[in-house]
Structure formats: structure tokens, C-alpha cells
C-alpha positions in Angstrom: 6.0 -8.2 58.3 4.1 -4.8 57.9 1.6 -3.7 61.4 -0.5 -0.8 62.2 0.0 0.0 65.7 -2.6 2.8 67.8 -0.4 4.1 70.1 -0.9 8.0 71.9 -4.3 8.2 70.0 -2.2 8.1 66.0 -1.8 5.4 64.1 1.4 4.4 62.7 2.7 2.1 60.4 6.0 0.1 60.9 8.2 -2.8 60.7 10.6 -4.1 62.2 14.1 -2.5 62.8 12.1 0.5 61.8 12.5 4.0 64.3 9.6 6.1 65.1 8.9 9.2 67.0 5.7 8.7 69.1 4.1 10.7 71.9 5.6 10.5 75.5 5.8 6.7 76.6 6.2 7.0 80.4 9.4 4.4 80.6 13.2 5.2 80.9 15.2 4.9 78.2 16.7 1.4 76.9 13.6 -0.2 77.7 11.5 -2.8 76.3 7.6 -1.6 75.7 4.8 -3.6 73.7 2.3 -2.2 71.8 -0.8 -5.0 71.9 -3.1 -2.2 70.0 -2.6 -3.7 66.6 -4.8 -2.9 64.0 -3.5 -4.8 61.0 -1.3 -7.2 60.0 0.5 -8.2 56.8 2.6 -11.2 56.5 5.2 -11.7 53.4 3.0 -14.0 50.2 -0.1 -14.0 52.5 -3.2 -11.6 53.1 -4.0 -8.9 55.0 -5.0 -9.8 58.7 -7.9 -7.1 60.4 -8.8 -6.7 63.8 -12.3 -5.2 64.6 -11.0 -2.6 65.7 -7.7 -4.6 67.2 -5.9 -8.3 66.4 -6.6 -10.3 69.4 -2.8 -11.9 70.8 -0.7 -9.5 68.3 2.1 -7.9 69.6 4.7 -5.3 68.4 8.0 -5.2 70.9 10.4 -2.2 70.7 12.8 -0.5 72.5 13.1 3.0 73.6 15.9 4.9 72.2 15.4 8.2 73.6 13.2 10.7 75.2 13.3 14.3 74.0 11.4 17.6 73.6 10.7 19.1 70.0 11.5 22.3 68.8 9.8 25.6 70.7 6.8 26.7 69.1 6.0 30.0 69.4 2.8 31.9 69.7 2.2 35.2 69.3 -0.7 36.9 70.4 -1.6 40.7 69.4 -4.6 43.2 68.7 -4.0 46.5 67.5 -4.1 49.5 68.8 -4.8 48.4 72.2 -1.2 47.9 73.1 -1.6 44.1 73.9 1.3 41.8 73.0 1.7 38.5 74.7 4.3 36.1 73.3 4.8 32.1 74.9 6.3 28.7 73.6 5.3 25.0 73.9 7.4 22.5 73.6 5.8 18.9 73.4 7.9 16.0 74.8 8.2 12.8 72.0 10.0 9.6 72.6 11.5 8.3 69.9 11.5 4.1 69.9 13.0 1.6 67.6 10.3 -1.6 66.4 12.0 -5.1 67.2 10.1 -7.7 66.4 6.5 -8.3 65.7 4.1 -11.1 66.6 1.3 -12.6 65.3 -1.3 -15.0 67.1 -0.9 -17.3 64.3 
């Protein structure tokens, strides 16, 4: 079974046993979470299920795996010949999650 989950404002597509990096889930690791923001829905030999905008009763269950920071990004400022450097990093925390099983209301 194929769903389209809207989770941290992005959409993503997955199924199950899949692993996904997302945007910070607020939850310790080796825990369950449930996405119930499911867009779409494909079964195996049937059609494609819509929601407008979600799929009322769908769920997606996975489990989180690990919580993490990405790689520094670094930004550089400058202007010339004013003598004006300024150099900082960002680093944006992701949570990475594994898709166990998917639900339909059907």
C-alpha cells in the first residue's frame, strides 16, 4: 500500500517498512507516532483513494528511529571595502522515522 502523508508542512510519499527523514517530531526515540494527515491512498489491484484535502479515518503508524542535527551550514556575509565580515552556521534538527504499517478506513 502506497500513502501521501503532510507532516512538518512537506509532503512525503511512503510505504511501509520505508525510513524517512522528517522535520523535528517532538517524541523520544523508539516511539510510536501516527500521522492521520493522509492525503492519498493507493491499495494493491484497486484505485486511487483522495481526501479533500485529507482521508477521513486513515492512518500511517511509525516508529522513531532517531533524532539528529544535519550538517552545519554556513553563511557568509561580506561587502567590500568596508571591512565587514560576519560568518555563522545553522544546523536544523531532523528526526529520522521508520513507516510501519498503514491503515485505511475501508
Amino acid at each position: 500500500m502506497l500513502a501521501v502523508i503532510e507532516t512538518g508542512g512537506k509532503q512525503y510519499m511512503v510505504t511501509e517498512g520505508t525510513q524517512l527523514t522528517l522535520e523535528k517530531i517532538s517524541a523520544s526515540s523508539e516511539k510510536s507516532v501516527t500521522f492521520d494527515k493522509v492525503l492519498l491512498l493507493k491499495k494493491p489491484d484497486a484505485a486511487v483513494e483522495m481526501g479533500h484535502p485529507y482521508i477521513r479515518g486513515a492512518q500511517v503508524t511509525a516508529t522513531i528511529l532517531e533524532q539528529k542535527k544535519e550538517k552545519k551550514k554556513v553563511v557568509f556575509k561580506f561587502k567590500r571595502k568596508t571591512g565587514y565580515k560576519q560568518t555563522y552556521g545553522h544546523r536544523q534538527h531532523k528526526t529520522i522515522v521508520k513507516i510501519n504499517h498503514i491503515s485505511s478506513p475501508n
